[in-house]
C-alpha positions as CSV (number, residue, x, y, z in Angstrom):
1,X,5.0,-7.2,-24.8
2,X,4.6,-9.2,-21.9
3,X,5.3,-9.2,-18.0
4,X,8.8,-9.9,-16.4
5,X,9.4,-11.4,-13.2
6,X,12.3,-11.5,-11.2
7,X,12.2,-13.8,-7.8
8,X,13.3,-12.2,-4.5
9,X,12.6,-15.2,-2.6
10,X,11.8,-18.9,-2.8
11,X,11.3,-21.2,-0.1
12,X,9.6,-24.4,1.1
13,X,6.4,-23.9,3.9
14,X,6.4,-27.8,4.8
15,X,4.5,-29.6,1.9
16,X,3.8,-25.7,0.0
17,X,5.8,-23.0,-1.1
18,X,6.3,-19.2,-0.5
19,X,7.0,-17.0,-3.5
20,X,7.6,-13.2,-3.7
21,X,8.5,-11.7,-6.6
22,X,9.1,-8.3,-8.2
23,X,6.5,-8.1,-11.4
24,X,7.1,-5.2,-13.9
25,X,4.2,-4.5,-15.9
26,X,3.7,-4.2,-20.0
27,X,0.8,-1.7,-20.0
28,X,-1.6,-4.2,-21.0
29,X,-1.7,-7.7,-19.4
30,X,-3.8,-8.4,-16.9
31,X,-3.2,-11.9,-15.6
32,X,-0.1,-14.2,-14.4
33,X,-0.2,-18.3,-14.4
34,X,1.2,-20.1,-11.4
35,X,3.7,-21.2,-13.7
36,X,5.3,-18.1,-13.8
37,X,6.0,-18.1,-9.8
38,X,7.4,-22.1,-10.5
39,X,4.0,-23.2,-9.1
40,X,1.1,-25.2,-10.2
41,X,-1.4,-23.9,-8.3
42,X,-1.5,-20.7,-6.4
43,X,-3.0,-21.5,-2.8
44,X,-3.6,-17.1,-2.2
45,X,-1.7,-14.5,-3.5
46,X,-1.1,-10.3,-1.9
47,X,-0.1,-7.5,-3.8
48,X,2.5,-5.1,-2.6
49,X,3.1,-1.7,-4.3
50,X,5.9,-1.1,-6.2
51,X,7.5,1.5,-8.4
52,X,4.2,3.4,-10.2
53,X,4.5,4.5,-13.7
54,X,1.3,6.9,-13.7
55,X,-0.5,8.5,-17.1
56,X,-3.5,10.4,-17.7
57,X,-6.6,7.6,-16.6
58,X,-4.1,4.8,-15.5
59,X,-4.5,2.2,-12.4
60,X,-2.2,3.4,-9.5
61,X,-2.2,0.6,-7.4
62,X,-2.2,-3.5,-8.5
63,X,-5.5,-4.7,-7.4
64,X,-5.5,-8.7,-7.2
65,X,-9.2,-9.3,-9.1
66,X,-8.2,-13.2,-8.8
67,X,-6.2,-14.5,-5.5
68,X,-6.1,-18.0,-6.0
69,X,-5.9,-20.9,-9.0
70,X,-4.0,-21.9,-11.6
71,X,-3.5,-18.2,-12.5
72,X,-4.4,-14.6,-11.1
73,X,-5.9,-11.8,-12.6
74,X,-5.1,-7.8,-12.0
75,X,-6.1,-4.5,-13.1
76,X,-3.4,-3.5,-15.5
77,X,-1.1,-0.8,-14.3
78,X,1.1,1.9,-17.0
79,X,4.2,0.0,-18.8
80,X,7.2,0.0,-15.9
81,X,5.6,-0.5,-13.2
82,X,6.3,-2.7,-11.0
83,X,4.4,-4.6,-8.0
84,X,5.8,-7.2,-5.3
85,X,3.5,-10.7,-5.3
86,X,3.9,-12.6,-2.5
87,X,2.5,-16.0,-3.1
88,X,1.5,-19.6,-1.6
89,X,1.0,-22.8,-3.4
90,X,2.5,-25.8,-4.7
């Protein structure tokens, strides 16, 4: 299974760009690439909460582990879940 995104908003910051996007997660993975948000490098990168999916020993909140490169890591959270990224790069 994998992670699906779906872009809320995407617009140019002078020579970077602003991303924020809804992420619904798979249960299991535990890191997006810049790609994902149409970018090649991710500049810093916030977690928002979203809708929590919550089991027995799972991750309530999405806790950004990596902010920054060419991809960023997270705790993973239950299958369903979802989290808002806001992100800057180019």
């Amino acid at each position: 299974m994998a992670l699906t995104f779906t872009k809320r908003i995407s617009m140019p910051m002078g020579s970077k760009a602003f991303r924020l996007y809804e992420v619904t997660h798979d249960g299991s993975e535990t890191s997006m690439d810049a790609s994902d948000f149409e970018l090649n490098y991710i500049e810093g990168a916030a977690a928002m909460p979203g809708t929590q999916v919550l089991s027995a020993g799972s991750t309530v909140y999405c806790d950004l582990t990596t902010t920054y490169g060419s991809s960023i890591a997270f705790s993973a959270l239950s299958s369903g879940a979802t989290t808002v990224i806001m992100a800057i790069g180019y």
